[in-house]
Kinemage of the C-alpha trace (Angstrom):
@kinemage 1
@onewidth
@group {chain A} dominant
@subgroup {mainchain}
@vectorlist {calphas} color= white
{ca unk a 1} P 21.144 61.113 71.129
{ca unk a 2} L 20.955 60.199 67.217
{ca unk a 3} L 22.773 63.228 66.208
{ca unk a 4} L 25.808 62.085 68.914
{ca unk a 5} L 25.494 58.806 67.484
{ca unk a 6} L 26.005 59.924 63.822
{ca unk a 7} L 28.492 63.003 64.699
{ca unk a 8} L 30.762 59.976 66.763
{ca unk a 9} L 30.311 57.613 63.689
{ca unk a 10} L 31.935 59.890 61.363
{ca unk a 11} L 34.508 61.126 63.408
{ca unk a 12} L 35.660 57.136 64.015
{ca unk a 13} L 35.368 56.318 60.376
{ca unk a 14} L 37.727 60.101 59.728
{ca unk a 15} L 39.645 58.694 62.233
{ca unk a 16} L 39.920 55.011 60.357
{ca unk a 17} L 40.666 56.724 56.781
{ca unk a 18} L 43.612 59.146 58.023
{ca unk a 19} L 45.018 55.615 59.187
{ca unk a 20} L 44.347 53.808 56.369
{ca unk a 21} L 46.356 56.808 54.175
{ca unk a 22} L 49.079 56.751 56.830
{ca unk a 23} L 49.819 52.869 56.061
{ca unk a 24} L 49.018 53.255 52.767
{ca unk a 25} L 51.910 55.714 52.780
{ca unk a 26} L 54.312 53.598 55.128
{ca unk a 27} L 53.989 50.585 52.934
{ca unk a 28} L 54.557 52.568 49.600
{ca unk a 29} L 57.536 54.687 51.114
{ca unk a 30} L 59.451 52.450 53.343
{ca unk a 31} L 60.128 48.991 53.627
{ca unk a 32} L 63.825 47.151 51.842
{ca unk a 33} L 63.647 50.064 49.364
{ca unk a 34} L 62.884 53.412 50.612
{ca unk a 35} L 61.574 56.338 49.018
{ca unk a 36} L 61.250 59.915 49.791
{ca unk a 37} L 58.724 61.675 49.926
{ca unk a 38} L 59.416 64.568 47.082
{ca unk a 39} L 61.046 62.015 45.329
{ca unk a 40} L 57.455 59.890 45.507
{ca unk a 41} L 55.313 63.371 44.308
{ca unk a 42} L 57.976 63.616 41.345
{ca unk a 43} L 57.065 59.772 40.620
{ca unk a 44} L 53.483 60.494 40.530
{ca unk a 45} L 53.843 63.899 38.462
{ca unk a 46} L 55.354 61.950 35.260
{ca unk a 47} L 59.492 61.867 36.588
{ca unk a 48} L 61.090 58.927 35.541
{ca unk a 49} L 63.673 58.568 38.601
{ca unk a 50} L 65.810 55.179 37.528
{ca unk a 51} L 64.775 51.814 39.814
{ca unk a 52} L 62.914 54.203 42.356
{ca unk a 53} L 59.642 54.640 38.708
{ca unk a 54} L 59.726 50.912 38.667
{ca unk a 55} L 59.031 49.808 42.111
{ca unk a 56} L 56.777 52.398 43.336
{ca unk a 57} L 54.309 52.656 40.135
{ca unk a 58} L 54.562 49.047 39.405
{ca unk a 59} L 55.063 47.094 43.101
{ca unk a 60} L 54.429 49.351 46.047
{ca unk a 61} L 51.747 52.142 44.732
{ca unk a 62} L 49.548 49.314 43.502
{ca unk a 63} L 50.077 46.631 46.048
{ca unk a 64} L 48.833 49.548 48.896
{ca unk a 65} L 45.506 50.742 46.778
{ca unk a 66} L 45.210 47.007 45.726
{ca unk a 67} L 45.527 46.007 49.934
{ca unk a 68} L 43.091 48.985 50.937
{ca unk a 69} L 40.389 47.905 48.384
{ca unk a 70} L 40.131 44.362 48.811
{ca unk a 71} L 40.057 45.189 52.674
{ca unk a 72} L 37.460 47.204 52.109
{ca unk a 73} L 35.531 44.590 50.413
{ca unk a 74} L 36.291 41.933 53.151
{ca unk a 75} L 34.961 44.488 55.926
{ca unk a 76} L 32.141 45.640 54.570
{ca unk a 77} L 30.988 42.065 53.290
{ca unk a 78} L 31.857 40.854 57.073
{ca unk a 79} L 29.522 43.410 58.440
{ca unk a 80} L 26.798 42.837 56.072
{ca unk a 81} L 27.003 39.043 56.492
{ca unk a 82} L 26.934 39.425 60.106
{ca unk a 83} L 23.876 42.104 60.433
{ca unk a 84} L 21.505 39.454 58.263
{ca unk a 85} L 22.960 36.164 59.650
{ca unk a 86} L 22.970 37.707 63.304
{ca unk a 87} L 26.090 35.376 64.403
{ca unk a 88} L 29.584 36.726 65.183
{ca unk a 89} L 30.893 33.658 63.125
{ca unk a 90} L 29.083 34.451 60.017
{ca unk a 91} L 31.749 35.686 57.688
{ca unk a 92} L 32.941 34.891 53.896
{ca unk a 93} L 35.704 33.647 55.362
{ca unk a 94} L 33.494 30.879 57.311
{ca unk a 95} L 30.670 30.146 54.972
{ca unk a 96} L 32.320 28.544 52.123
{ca unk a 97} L 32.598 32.023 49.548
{ca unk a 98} L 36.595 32.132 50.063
{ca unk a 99} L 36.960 28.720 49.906
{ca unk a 100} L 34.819 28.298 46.388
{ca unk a 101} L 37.510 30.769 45.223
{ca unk a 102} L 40.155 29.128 45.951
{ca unk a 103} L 38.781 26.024 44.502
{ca unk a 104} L 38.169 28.087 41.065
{ca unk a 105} L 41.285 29.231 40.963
{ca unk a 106} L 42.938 25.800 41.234
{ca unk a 107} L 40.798 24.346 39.342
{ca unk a 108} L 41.235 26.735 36.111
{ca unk a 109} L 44.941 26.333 37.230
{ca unk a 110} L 44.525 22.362 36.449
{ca unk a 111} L 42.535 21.832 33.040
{ca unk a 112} L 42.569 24.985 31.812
{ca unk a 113} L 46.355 25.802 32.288
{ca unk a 114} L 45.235 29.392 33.050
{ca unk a 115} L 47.416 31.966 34.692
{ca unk a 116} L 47.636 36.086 35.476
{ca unk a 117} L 44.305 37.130 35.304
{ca unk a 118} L 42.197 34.162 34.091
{ca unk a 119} L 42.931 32.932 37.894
{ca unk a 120} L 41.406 36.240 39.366
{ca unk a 121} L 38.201 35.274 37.024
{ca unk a 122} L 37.922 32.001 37.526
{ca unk a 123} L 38.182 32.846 41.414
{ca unk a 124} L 35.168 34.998 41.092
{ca unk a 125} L 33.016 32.433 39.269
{ca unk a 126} L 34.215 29.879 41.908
{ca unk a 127} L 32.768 32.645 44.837
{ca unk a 128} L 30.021 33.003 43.037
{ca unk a 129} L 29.139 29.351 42.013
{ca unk a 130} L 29.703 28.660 46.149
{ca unk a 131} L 27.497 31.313 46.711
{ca unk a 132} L 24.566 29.978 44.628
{ca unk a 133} L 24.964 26.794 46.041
{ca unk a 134} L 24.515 27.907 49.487
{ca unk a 135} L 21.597 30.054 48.331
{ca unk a 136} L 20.178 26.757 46.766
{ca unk a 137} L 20.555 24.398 49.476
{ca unk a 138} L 19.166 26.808 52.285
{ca unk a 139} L 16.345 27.831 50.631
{ca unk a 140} L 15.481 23.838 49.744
{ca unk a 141} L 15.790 23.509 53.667
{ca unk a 142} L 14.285 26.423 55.130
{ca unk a 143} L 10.856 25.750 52.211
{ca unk a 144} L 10.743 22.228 54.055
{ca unk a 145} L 10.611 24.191 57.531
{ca unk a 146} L 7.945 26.414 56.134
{ca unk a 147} L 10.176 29.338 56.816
{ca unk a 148} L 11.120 31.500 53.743
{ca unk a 149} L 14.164 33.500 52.714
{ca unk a 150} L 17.844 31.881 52.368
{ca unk a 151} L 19.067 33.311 55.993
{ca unk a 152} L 19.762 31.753 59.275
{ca unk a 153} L 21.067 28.966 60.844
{ca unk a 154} L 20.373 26.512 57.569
{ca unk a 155} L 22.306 28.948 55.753
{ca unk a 156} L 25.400 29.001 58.143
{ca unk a 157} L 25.149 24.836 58.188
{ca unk a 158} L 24.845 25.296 53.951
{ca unk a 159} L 27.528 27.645 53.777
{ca unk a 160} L 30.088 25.564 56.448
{ca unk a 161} L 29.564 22.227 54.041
{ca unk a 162} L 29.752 24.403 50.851
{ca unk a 163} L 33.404 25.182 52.364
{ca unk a 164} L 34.505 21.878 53.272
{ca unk a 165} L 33.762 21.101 49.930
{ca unk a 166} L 35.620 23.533 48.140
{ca unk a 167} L 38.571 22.587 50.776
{ca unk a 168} L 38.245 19.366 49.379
{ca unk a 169} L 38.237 19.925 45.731
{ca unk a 170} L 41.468 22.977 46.540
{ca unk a 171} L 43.482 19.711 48.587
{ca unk a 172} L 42.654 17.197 45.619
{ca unk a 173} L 43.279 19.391 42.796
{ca unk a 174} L 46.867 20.553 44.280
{ca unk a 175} L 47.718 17.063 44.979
{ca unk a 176} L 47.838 16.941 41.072
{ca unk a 177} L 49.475 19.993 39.846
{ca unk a 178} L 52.828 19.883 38.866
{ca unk a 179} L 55.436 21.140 41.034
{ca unk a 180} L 55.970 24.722 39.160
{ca unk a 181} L 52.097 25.013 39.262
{ca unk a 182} L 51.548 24.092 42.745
{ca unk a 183} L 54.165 26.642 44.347
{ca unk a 184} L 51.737 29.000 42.442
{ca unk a 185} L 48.672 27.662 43.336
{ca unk a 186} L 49.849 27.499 47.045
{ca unk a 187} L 51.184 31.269 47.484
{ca unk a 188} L 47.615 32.146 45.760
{ca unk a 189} L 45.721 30.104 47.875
{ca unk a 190} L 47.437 31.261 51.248
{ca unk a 191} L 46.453 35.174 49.957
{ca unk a 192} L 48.754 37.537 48.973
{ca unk a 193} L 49.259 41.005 47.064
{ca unk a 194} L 52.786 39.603 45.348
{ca unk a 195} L 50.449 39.785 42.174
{ca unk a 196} L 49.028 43.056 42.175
{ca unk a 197} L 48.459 44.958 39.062
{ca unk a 198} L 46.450 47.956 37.810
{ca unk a 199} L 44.713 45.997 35.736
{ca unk a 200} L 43.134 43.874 38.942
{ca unk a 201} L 42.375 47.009 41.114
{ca unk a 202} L 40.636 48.456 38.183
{ca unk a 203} L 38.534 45.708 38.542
{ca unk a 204} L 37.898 45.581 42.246
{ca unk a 205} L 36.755 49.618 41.851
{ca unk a 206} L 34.686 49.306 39.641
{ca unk a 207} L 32.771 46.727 41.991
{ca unk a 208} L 33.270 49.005 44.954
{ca unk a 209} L 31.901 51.956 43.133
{ca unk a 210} L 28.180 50.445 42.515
{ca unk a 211} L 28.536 48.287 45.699
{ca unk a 212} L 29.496 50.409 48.519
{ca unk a 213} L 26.119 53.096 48.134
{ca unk a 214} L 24.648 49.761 47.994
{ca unk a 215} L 25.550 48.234 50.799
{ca unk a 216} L 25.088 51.336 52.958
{ca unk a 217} L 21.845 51.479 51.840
{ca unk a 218} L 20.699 48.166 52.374
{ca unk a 219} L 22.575 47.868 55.631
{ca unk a 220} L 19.974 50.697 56.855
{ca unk a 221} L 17.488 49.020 55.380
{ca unk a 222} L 17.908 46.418 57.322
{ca unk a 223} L 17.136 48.454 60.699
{ca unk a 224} L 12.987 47.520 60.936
{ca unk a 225} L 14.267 44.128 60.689
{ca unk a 226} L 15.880 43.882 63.678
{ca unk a 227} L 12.215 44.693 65.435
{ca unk a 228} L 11.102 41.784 64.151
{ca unk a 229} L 9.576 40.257 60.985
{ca unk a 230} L 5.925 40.761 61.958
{ca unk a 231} L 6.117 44.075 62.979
{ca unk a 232} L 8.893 45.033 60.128
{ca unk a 233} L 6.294 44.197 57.503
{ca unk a 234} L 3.336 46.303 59.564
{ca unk a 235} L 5.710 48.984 58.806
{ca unk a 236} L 6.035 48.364 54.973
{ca unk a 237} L 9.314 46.738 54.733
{ca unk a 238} L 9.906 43.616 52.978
{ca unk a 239} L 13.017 42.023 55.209
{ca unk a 240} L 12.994 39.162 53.320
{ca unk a 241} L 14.246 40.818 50.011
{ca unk a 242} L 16.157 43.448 51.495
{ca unk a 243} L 18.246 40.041 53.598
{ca unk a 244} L 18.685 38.317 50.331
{ca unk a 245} L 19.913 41.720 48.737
{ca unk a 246} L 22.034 42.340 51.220
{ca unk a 247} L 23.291 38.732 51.332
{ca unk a 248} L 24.186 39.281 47.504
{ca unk a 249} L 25.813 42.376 47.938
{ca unk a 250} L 28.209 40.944 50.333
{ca unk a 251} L 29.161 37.594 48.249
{ca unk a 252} L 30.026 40.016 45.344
{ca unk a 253} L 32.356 42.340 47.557
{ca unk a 254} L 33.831 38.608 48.938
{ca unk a 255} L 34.124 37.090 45.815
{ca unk a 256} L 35.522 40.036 43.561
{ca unk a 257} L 38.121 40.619 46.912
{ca unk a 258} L 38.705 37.247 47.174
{ca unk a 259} L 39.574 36.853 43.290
{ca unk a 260} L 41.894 40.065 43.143
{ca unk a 261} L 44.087 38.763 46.507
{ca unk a 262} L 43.497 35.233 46.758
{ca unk a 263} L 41.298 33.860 50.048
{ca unk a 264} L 42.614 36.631 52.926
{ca unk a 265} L 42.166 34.875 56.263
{ca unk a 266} L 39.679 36.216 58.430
{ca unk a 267} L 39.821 39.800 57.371
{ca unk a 268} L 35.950 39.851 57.180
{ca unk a 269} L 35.425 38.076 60.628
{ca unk a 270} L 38.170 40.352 62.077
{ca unk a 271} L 37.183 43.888 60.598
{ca unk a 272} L 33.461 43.702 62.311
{ca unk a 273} L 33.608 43.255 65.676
{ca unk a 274} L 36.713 45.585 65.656
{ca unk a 275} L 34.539 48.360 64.080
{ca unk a 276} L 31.798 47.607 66.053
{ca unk a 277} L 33.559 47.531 69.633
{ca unk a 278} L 34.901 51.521 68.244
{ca unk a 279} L 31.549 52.116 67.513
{ca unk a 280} L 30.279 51.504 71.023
{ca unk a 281} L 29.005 47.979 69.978
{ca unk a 282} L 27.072 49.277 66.761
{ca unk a 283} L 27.767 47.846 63.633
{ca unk a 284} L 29.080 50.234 60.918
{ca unk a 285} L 29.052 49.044 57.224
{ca unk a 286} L 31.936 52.020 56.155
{ca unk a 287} L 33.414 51.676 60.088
{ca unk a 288} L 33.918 47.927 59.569
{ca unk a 289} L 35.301 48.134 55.456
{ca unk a 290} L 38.096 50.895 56.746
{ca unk a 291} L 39.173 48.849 59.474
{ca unk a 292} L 39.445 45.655 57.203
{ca unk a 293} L 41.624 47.838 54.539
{ca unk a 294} L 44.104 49.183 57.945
{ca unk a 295} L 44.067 45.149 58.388
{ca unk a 296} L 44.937 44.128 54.969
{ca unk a 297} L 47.582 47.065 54.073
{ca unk a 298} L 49.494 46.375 57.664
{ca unk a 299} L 49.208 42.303 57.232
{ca unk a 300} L 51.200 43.186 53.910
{ca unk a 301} L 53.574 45.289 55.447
{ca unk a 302} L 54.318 43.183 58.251
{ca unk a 303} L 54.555 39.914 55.696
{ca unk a 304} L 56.591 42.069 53.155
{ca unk a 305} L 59.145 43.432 55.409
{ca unk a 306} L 59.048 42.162 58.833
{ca unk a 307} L 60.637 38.940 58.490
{ca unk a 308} L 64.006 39.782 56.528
{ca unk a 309} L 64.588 37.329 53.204
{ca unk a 310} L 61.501 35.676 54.517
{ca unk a 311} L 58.781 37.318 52.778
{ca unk a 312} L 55.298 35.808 54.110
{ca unk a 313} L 52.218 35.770 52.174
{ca unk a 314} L 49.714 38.841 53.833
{ca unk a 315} L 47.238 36.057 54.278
{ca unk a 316} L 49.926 33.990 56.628
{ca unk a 317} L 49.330 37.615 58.849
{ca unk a 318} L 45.561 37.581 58.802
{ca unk a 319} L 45.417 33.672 59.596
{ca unk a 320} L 47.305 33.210 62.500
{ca unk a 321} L 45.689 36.863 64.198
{ca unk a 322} L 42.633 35.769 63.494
{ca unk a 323} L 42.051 31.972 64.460
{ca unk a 324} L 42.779 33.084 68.052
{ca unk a 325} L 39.841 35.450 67.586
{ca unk a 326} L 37.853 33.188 66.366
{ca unk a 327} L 38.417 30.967 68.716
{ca unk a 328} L 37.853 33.656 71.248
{ca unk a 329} L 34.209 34.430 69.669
{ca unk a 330} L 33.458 30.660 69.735
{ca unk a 331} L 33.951 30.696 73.662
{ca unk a 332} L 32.072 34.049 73.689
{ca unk a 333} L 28.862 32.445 71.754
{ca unk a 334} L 28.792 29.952 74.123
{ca unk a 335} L 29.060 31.889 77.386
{ca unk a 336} L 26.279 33.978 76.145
{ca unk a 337} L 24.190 30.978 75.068
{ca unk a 338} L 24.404 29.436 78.234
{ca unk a 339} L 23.462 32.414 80.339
C-alpha cells in the first residue's frame, strides 16, 4: 500500500513539473512578442538576435524562472503551515507574513527613499519581523495556558492581528507617499513579476536550495505528530521543536517569496489543498510547491497577455481566484465543525 502511495506521489509531482516546464515555455515563447523555438536555443547558446536577446534574457526568461520559484516557495510554505497549524486557513497569506512585507517594503519606500532591490530586502526583514512577532505573542499566550510551543489556534489569532497591523501601517504609509512613489508602492504591493531580475532569483535559489531538503525533511518529521503528542514523544520525537522548525522554515520560503514578487494573493492557501485533493487528500510538501509555481507562472501569463494594453499585476490573478476559495474553505470548516 506504501509503495502505491509513494510510486503515485511521484508520478503526480512528474506530472506537475512537465507542466510547470510547459508554461514556463508558453510564457517565455509566446505572448505580444513571440519567439521561436530555434530562435530561443540560439538565444540561450550566446546569439545575439536584435530585440528578440533583449526581451527573452532580460523580461521573459527571468520573469518565468522568477514566477516558478517564488511559487514554489508559496506552496511549499502553504503546506508546511497547514500540516503544523492543522487548519485549511492557515497560510502566509492569512497570518500576517505577506502583509509584514508589504509593510517593509512601504515603509523603506517612505524614510528611506529606497528602491530596486533595497525594497526586496526590506520586504524580507518586514516578513521576518511579522514573523517574530507572531512567534512572540503566541508563545506569551499559550505559557499563560500552560501549553508550550508557538502553534495552534493562539498562533492563527497572533498571526490574523499581526496582519491587520501591517495592513494598517501599508494603508497609512501610502496615504503619504508621493504620487510617483505610490504608483510604485501600489503595483508592488498588489504582486507582480514586472520587476524581475537575475539578480532577485539568484536570491530566491539560494534560499530554495538549503530550504527545500529542509522542508521535506521536517514535513516527514512531522508524521508521529499527527498520533498525538503523548504518544509522539513515547516514540522519541520531540514535536514541539520539529513544529517550531517547520514553522520557521515556512516563514523564510514566505518571506524571501514574498520579498522577490511582492505579497502574491493566496498562492500558498491555493497550492495545498489543490496538491492535496491530486494526492488523494494527502498533503505533499514538493506536490503542493509545483502546483503553486503552475499557479504563479499562469497568473503571469494570464495578467501579462490576456487583457490586451491592460496589463494586470499576477497578484490581481491570484486574488480574485482565490478569495472565492477561501471563502469556499470557510463554509467547508464550518460544515465540518458542526457535524
Amino acid at each position: 500500500m506504501r509503495r502505491r502511495q509513494s510510486h503515485r506521489g511521484r508520478l503526480l509531482l512528474a506530472s506537475l513539473l512537465i507542466a510547470v516546464l510547459v508554461m514556463m515555455g508558453v510564457r517565455v515563447l509566446l505572448g505580444q512578442y513571440t519567439v521561436t523555438l530555434p530562435d530561443f536555443f540560439r538565444i540561450l547558446a550566446g546569439e545575439r538576435i536584435p530585440g528578440a536577446t533583449f526581451i527573452v534574457m532580460q523580461d521573459k526568461l527571468p520573469r518565468a524562472l522568477l514566477g516558478a520559484a517564488a511559487g514554489l516557495a508559496f506552496g511549499m510554505a502553504g503546506a508546511l503551515f497547514r500540516t503544523v497549524l492543522r487548519n485549511p486557513l492557515a497560510s502566509p497569506d492569512v497570518l500576517g507574513i505577506n502583509a509584514g512585507a508589504a509593510a517593509g517594503a512601504v515603509a523603506s519606500i517612505y524614510f528611506l527613499g529606497t528602491s530596486g532591490a533595497g525594497v526586496a530586502w526590506a520586504a524580507l526583514v518586514g516578513a521576518l519581523v511579522a514573523a517574530g512577532l507572531i512567534a512572540a505573542a503566541s508563545t506569551s499566550l499559550h505559557a499563560g495556558a500552560g501549553a508550550s510551543g508557538i502553534v495552534g489556534e493562539r498562533f492563527l489569532l497572533a498571526g490574523i492581528g499581526v496582519g491587520a497591523l501591517g495592513q494598517a501601517v501599508v494603508v497609512g504609509v501610502m496615504a503619504r507617499l508621493s504620487t510617483q512613489n505610490a504608483q510604485g508602492a501600489a503595483v508592488w504591493t498588489a504582486g507582480s513579476l514586472n520587476s524581475s531580475t537575475w539578480d532577485r532569483l539568484v536570491l530566491v535559489l539560494a534560499v530554495l536550495v538549503v530550504a527545500v531538503p529542509l522542508a521535506v525533511i521536517l514535513h516527514r518529521a512531522m508524521e508521529p505528530a499527527s498520533l498525538g503528542k503523548e504518544l509522539a514523544v513515547g516514540l522519541g520525537s520531540r514535536p514541539g521543536l520539529i513544529q517550531t522548525g517547520t514553522l520557521g522554515v515556512g516563514v523564510l520560503l514566505a518571506a524571501v517569496a514574498t520579498a522577490s514578487t511582492g505579497p502574491l494573493s493566496f498562492v500558498a492557501l491555493l497550492a495545498t489543498p489543490i496538491a492535496a485533493a491530486l494526492h488523494g487528500g494527502r498533503i505533499s510538501v514538493p506536490a503542493s510547491g509545483a502546483v503553486g509555481a503552475l499557479i504563479v507562472v499562469s497568473a503571469d501569463m494570464v495578467g501579462a497577455e490576456m487583457f490586451g494594453d491592460a496589463r494586470l499585476p499576477a497578484g490581481v490573478i491570484t486574488g480574485a481566484i482565490g478569495a472565492p476559495v477561501m471563502l469556499w474553505l470557510l463554509v467547508k470548516q464550518r460544515r465540518g465543525a458542526q457535524s
